[in-house]
C-alpha positions in Angstrom: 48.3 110.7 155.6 50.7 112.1 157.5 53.5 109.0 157.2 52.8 109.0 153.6 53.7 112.3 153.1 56.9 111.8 155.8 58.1 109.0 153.4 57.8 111.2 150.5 59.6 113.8 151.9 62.2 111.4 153.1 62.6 110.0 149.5 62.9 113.6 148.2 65.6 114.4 150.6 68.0 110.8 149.8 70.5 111.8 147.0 70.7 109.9 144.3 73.4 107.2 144.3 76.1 107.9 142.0 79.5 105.1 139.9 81.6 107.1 142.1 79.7 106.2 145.2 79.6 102.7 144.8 83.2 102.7 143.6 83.8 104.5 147.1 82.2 101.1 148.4 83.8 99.0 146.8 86.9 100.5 147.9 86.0 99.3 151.4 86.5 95.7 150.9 90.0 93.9 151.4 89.3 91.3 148.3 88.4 94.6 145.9 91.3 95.4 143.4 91.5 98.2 140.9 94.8 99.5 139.0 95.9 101.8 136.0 96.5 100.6 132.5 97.6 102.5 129.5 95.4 101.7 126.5 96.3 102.8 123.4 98.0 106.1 124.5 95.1 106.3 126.7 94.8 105.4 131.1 91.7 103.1 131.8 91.3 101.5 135.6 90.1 98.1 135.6 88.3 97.0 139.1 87.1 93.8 139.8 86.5 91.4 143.3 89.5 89.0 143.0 87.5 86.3 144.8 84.4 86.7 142.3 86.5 86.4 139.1 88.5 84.2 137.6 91.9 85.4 137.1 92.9 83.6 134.1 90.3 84.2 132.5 91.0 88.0 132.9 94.5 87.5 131.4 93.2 84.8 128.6 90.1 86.4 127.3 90.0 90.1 128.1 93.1 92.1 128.7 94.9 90.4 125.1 92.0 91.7 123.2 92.1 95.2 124.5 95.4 96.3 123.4 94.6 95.3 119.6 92.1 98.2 119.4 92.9 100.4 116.8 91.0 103.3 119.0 90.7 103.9 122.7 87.5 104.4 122.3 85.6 101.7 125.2 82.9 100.7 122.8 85.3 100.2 120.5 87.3 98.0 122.5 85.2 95.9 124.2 83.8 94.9 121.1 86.8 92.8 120.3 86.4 91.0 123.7 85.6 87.4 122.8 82.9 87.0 125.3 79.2 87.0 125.2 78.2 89.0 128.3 79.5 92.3 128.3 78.0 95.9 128.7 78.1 99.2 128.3 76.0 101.6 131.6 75.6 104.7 133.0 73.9 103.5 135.8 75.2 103.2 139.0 72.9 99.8 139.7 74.0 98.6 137.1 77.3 98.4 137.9 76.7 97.6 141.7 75.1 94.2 140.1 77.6 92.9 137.7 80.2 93.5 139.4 78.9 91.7 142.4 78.1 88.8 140.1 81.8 88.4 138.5 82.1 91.5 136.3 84.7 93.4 135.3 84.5 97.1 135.7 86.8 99.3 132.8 86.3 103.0 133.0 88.4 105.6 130.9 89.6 107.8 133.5 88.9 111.0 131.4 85.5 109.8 131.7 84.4 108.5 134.7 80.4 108.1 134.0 80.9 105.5 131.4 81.8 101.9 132.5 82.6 98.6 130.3 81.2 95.5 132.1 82.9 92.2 130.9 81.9 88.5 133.0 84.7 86.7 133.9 82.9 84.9 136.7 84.5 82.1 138.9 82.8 78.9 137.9 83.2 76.9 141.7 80.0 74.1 141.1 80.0 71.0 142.3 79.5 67.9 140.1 76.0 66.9 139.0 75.8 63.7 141.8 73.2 61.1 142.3 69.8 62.0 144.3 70.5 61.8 147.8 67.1 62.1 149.2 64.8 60.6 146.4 67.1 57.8 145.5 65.5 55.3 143.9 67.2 51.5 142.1 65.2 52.0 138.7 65.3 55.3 136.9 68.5 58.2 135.7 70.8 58.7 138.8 71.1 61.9 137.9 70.2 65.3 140.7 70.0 69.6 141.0 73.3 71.2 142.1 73.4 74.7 143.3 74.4 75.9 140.0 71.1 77.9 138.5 72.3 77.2 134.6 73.2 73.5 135.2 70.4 72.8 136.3 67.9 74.1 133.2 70.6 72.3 130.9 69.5 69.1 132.9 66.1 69.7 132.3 66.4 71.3 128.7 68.3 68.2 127.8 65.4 66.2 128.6 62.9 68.4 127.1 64.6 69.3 123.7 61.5 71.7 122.9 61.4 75.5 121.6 58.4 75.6 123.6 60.0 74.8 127.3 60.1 78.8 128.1 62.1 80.3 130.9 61.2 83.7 132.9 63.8 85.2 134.6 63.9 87.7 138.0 65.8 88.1 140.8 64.4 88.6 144.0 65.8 89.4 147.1 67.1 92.9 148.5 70.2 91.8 149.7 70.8 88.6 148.3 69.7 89.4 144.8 69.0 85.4 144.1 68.1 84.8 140.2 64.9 83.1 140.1 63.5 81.2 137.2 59.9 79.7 136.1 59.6 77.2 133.6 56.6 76.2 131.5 55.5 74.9 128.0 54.0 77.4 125.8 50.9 75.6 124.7 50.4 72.9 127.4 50.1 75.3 130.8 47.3 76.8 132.1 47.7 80.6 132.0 46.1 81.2 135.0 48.4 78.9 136.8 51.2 80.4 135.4 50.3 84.3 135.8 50.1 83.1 139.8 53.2 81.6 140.1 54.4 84.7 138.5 52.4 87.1 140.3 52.9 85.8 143.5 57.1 85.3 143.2 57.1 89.5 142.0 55.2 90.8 144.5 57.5 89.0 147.2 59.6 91.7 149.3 62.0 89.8 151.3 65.4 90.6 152.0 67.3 87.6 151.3 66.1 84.2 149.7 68.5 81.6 150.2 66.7 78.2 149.1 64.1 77.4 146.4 62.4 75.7 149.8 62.3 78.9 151.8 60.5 80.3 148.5 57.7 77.7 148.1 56.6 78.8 151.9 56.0 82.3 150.9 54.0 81.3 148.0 51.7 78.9 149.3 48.2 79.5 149.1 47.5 78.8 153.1 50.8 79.5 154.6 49.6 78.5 158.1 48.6 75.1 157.2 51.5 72.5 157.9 50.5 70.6 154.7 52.7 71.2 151.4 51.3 72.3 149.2 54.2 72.7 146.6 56.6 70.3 145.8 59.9 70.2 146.2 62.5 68.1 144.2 66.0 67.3 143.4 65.4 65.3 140.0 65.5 67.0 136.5 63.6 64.2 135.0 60.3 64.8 137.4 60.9 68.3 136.7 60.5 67.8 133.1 58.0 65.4 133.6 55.2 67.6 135.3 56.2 70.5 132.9 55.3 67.8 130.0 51.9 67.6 132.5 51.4 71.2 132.1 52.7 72.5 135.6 54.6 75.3 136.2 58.4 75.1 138.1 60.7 77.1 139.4 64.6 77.1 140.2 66.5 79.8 142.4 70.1 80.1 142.6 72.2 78.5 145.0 69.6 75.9 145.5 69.6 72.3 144.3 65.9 71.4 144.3 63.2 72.7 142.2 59.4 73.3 143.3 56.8 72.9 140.7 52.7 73.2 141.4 50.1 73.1 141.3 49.6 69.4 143.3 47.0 67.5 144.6 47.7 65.5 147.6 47.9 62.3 146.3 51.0 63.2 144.1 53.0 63.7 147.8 52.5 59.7 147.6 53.5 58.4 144.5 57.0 58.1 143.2 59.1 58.7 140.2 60.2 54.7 140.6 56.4 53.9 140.1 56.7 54.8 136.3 59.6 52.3 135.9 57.8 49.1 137.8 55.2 47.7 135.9 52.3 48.8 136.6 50.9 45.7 138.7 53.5 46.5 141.5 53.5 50.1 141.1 50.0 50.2 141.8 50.2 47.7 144.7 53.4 49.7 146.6 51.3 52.7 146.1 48.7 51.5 148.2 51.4 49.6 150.2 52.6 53.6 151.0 48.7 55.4 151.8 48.5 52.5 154.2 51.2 53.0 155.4 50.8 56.7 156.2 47.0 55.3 158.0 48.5 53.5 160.3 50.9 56.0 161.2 48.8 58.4 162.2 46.4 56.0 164.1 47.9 53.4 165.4 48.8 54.8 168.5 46.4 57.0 169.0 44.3 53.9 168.8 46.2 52.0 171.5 45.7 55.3 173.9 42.1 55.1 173.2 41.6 51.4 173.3 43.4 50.9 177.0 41.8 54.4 178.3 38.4 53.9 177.6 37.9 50.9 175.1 38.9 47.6 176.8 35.8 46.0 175.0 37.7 46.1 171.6 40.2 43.9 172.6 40.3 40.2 172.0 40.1 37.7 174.4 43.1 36.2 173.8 44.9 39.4 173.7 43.6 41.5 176.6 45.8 38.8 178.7 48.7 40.1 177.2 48.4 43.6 177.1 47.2 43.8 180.8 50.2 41.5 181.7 52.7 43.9 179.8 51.4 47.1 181.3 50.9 45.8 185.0 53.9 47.7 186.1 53.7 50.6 184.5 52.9 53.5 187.0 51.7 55.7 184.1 48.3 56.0 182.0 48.3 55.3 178.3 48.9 58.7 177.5 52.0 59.4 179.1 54.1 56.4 178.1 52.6 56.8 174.1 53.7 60.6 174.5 57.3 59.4 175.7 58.3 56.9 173.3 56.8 59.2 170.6 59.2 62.0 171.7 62.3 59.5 172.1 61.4 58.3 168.4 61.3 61.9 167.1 64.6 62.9 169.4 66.7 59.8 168.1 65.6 61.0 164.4 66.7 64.4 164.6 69.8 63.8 166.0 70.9 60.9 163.6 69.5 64.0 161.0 72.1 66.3 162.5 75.1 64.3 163.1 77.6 63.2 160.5 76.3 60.3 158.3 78.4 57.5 160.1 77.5 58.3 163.7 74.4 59.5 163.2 73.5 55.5 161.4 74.9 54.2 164.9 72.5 56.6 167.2 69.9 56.0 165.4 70.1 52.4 165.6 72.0 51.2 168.5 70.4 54.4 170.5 66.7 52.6 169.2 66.8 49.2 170.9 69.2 50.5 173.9 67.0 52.8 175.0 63.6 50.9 174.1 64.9 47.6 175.8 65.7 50.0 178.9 62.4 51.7 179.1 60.8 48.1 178.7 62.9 47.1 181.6 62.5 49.8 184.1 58.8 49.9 183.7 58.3 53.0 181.9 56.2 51.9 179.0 54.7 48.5 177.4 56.5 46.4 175.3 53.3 46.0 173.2 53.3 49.6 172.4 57.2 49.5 172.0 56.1 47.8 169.0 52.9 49.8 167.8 55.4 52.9 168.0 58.5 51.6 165.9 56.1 50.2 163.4 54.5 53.4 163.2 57.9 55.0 162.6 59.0 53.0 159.9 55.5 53.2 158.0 56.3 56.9 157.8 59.4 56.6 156.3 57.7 55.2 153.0 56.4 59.1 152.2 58.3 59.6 149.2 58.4 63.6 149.5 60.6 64.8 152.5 57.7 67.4 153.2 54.7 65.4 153.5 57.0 63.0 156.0 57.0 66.2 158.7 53.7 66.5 158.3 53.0 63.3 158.8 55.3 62.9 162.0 53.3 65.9 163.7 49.9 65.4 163.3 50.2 62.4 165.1 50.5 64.3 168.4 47.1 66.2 168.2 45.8 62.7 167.6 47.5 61.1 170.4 46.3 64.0 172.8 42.3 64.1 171.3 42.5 59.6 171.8 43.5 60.2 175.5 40.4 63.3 176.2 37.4 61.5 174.1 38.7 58.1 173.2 37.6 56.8 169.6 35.0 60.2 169.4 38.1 62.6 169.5 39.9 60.4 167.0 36.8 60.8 164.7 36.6 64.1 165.7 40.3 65.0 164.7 40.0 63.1 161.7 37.4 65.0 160.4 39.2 68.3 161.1 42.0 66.9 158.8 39.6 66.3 156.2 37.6 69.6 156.5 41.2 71.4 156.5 42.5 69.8 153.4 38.9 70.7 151.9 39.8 74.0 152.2 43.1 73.8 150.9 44.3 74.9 147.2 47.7 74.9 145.2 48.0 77.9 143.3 44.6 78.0 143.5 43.4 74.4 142.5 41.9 71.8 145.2 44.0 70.0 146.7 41.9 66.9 147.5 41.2 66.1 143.7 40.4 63.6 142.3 38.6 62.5 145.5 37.0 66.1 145.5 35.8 67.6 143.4 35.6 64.1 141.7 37.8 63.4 138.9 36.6 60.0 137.3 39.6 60.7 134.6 42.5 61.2 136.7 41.7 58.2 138.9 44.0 56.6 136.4 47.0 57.8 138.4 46.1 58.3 141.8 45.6 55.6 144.5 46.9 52.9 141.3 48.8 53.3 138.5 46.9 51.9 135.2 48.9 51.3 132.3 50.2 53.6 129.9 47.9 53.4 127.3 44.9 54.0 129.5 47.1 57.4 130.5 45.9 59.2 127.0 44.7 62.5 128.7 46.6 64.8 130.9 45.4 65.8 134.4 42.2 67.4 134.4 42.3 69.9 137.2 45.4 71.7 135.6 43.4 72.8 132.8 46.2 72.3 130.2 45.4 73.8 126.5 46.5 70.5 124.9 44.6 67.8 126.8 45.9 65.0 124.5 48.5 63.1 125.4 48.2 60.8 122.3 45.6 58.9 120.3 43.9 56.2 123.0 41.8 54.3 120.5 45.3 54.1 117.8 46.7 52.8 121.3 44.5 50.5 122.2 44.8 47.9 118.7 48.5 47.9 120.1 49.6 45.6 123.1 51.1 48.3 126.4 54.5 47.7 127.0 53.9 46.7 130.6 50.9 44.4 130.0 
């Protein structure tokens, strides 16, 4: 009680921040400029940050148009401005805003509470560009810049519908980052999309600088090291879910979008699986989940094979595996934990270096130092292998996220082979499961269709079926149009990928 009524005293005693304070602010910064012109027989200062604005623009569009008022009055005059966002306030945080977003500030000097506020932003975006991290051969080449507005045109462009709604915010104390949530009136779930909402206003966070930073506080389990949003930098997936009935969002200054809710078998599929047919879509899809299998296990497997398993092994093989490890002065363990580590060390740093020298580390750094270990007797050139095929299967996770996950798991694995042998595999294995049990995305499971089961959207989860068998959309998103289009109108009519 008592700290409650301390910060009501304390908000009692702050005076209320008035134009002339924040122009006293702005004052204080070297890139701020501000003069005097006469108006129509009549002194006006104009203010603006000369690296927030764009000069020309000032001299082209604004300052012409002015001095043709027939009155000095600022409504009047502004009104002949030939651009779209301007304003009239009274409020200081108002004019702290705009002006910190591009603005211009005009204020009749025999009137100082009033302010005009004209945009004349500095437009400094980089080209739209080709995806970068989910490239793909088949499929637009087209990817999210930083640029907030480009990047619903991009989607917009590719959903041409009335319906494809946009709510606005901004969130951030300092950073004041605009935010936006997309959806389809009619197709999305409205409880989906009053927790996406709910959950991005209720944030109180200082500065958001990345759409990725975002997804993280709005995750249903935030201590679980599973996505459970996803993140992407293509407009055409984007629009694609939204078409689903999933809800998106984009934040300034960020060039990927996260949408939800997801199931964990979307982390696994690919936008390029829509442009195979569907034969070898549906075989590299199970191509990838095996993939991410033997990731995980494989050695963890090899740790508790040669710790407490030598039964398992073949005849013919148990010759050469004791052969390569006969001089290696370390258990399993050790050596699996070391090439691990060297794997992960050699993949940040090509991550970190420039893209030419870190291409050379990570390949020439590879077989230098795995050839050396080999030779010196640190580890087994039979798990040399085991590990670098274990890297490269986890490279075929198509979401940047998931990959992470993937990559660290594998250590609790590793750890529980070497204690218990097969049983703490098992026993870690069933952990994962029972953890991704519990898990939800904005408050749907995030094992379906495996469970709860989900005989309809089997159609698009471990396999792709053709399109014509895809007539419904996703069940567990609840969507108020469930139709995709007529399946029996489909069905007299041969699929274009059959």
């Amino acid at each position: 009680m008592m700290l409650v009524k301390w910060m009501k005293q304390r908000k009692q005693k702050q005076p209320s921040e008035t134009i002339e304070d924040i122009y006293l602010i702005f004052d204080k910064s070297s890139d701020y400029s501000k003069y005097k012109r006469k108006l129509n027989d009549k002194e006006f200062e104009i203010s603006y940050f000369q690296t927030m604005i764009d000069i020309d623009r000032l001299h082209r569009d604004v300052l012409p148009y002015l001095t043709e008022a027939e009155t000095s009055d600022l409504d009047s005059m502004i009104e002949l401005v030939p651009i779209q966002n301007k304003m009239i306030t009274t409020k200081p945080q108002d004019l702290r805003n705009k002006v910190m977003e591009g603005f211009i500030a005009i204020r009749d000097l025999e009137d100082l509470s009033t302010v005009a506020l004209i945009e004349a932003g500095l437009a400094s975006d980089r080209e739209v560009t080709t995806p970068e991290v989910e490239f793909s051969v088949a499929g637009p080449q087209e990817s999210f810049i930083e640029s907030i507005d480009t990047n619903i045109n991009l989607i917009r462009k590719r959903l041409p519908l009335p319906q494809l709604q946009i709510k606005e915010f901004t969130l951030g104390k300092i950073t004041k980052t605009r935010v936006a949530v997309l959806y389809v009136e009619g197709l999305v779930d409205q409880e989906n999309f009053d927790t996406m909402i709910q959950r991005l206003q209720d944030l109180e966070f200082d500065q958001i600088l990345d759409s990725s930073s975002l997804a993280q506080m709005i995750t249903d389990k935030t201590m679980s090291i599973f996505p459970q949003l996803i993140n992407t930098e293509r407009p055409e997936r984007v629009s694609a879910v939204l078409a689903e009935g999933k809800v998106a969002f984009l934040c300034d200054g960020s060039p990927e979008s996260v949408f939800g809710p997801v199931t964990l078998v979307e982390f696994f599929s690919s936008l390029e699986d829509y442009y195979l047919p569907w034969q070898i879509a549906s075989s590299v899809r199970l191509l990838r989940f095996f993939s991410v299998a033997f990731s995980i296990l494989a050695t963890p497997i090899y740790v508790a094979v040669l710790t407490y398993h030598y039964e398992l092994i073949p005849k013919d093989l148990l010759a050469t595996v004791m052969a390569s490890r006969s001089n290696i002065p370390f258990p399993p363990v050790i050596e699996a934990v070391f090439l691990e580590l060297t794997i992960e060390l050699l993949r940040e740093a090509g991550a970190r270096l420039p893209t030419k020298v870190g291409q050379t580390i990570g390949i020439v750094g590879g077989i230098v130092i795995g050839q050396a270990s080999v030779e010196a007797g640190l580890t087994s050139n039979v798990l040399l292998i085991i590990v670098a095929l274990a890297a490269l299967a986890s490279f075929t996770t198509p979401v940047y996220q998931m990959g992470n996950t993937i990559r660290l798991i594998r250590f609790p694995f590793i750890l529980s082979a070497a204690l218990f042998g097969g049983i703490g595999i098992a026993f870690c294995g069933l952990y994962t499961l029972a953890h991704l049990l519990h898990l939800t995305s904005l408050g749907r499971p995030y094992l379906e269709p495996i469970f709860p089961p989900r005989v309809r959207d089997w159609r698009d989860a471990f396999i792709r079926m053709p399109f014509r068998y895809m007539s419904t959309r996703p069940v567990y998103l609840r969507p108020r149009d469930k139709g995709r289009f007529n399946f029996f109108r489909a069905k007299e009519k041969h699929d274009i990928d059959e």
